[in-house]
N, C-alpha and C positions, 0 to 999 in steps of 0.2 A: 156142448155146455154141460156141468156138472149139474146133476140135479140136484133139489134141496134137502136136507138130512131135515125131516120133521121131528126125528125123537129126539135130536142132540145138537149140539152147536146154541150159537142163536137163533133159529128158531125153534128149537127146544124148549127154548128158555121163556118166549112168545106163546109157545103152545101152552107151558103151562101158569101163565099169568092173565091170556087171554081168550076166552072163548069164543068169538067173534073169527073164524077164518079169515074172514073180509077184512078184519082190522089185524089178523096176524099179516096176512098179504102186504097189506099197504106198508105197514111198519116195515117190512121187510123189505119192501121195494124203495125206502127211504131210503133205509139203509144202505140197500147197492148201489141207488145213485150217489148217496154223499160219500160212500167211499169210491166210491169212481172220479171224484173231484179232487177228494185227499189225495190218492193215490193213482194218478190219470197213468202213469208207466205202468200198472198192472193191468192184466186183461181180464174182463168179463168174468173167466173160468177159473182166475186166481183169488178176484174178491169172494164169488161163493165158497170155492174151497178152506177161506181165509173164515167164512162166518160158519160154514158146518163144522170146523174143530173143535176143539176143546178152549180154547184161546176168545174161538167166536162165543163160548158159554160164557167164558169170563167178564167179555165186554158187556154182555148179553147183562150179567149179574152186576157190574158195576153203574149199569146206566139205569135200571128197573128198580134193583134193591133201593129198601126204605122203609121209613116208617109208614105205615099206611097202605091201602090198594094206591098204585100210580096209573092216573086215570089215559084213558085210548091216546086224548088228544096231545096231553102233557108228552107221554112216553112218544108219540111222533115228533115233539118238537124238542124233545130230546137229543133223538135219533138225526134228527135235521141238521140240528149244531153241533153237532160234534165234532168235537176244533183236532187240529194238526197232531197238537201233542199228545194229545191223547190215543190216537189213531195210530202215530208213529212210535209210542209205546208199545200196544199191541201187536202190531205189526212185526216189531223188531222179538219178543217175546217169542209170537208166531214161527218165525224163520232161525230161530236162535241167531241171531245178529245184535248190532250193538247202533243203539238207533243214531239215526243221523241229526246232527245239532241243530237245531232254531233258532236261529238269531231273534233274540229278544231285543226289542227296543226300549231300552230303562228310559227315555225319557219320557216315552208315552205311560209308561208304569209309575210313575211317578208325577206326572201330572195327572192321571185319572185316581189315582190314591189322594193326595194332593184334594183336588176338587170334591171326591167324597168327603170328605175330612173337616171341608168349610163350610157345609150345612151346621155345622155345630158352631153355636155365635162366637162362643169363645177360641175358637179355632179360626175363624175367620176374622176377628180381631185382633188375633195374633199375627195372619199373614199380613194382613193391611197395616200394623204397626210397621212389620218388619221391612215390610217395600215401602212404608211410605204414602199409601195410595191418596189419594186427591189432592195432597199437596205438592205430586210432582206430574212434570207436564210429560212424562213416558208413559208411567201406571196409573191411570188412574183408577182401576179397579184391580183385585187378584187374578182374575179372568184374565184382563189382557196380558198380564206377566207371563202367565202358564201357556197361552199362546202363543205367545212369542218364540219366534225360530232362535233370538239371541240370548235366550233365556237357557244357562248351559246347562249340562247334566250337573256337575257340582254343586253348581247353585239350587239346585231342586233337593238334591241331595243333602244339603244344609239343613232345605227348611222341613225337609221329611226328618230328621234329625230331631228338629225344635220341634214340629208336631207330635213326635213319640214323647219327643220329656215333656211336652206340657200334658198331656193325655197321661203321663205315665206320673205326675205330679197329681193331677186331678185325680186319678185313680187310689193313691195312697191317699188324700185327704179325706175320701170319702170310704177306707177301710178296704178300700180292695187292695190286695197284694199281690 
């Protein structure tokens, strides 16, 4: 097994953000677990070699840097979630390669935009105009629309549409441009 580069790489970058051994350790053992998940086709000796490069300082800098000290616990649950894309960014960076694609699922991207969007009253009165809700016997709330498996990509697509102009209406009336 490679050993671990302390002056350089990601934990480099640990060393000098945290004084704590104990919590450089741990961070670091997140880290090779959650890429051991991301990237379960690499072995062991690849994930370390993958966070002592240069590439692992990058990651190391993109996830720490900020405004402010980023506190032990924060920085572990950082290191915890670190999603696909990001990983397989680096990764491909890492190997000079050309990363492999993710299928993204626009409907779920668009129903959770969608749902944040109708905490705002005026936003939420505009989806429930636009379906109709409690006067018909399918919708009766916005919730159940965007649930709905029959609820199609276009159709989301519309009404992400109408929320940008109503948002982007509301935003010029009140001098933002």
């Amino acid at each position: 097994m490679t050993t671990i580069n302390k002056q350089h790489g990601f934990y480099g970058a640990l060393a000098a953000r945290y004084d704590s051994p104990v919590h450089r350790q741990e961070i670091w053992d997140i880290a090779i677990k959650r890429l051991g998940q991301i990237h379960s086709e690499k072995s062991a000796a690849e994930i370390v070699d993958f966070l002592n490069s240069r590439t692992g300082r990058h990651l190391a800098d993109e996830i720490f840097d900020g405004p402010g000290t980023l506190s032990y616990g924060v920085a572990m649950l950082r290191v915890a979630m670190l999603n696909k894309l990001k990983m397989t960014k680096w990764w491909a960076f890492h190997t000079d390669a050309t990363p492999r694609p993710i299928m993204v699922d626009k409907r779920i991207l668009y129903r959770s935009a969608i749902k944040n969007e109708m905490r705002n009253r005026r936003i939420r009165k505009l989806v429930e105009n636009a379906l109709a809700c409690a006067q018909d016997d399918v919708w009766q709330t916005p919730e159940m629309w965007l649930k709905s498996d029959l609820t199609g990509l276009d159709e989301l697509e519309m009404m992400w549409t109408q929320i940008q102009q109503e948002l982007k209406t509301k935003g010029t009336a009140h001098g933002n441009d």
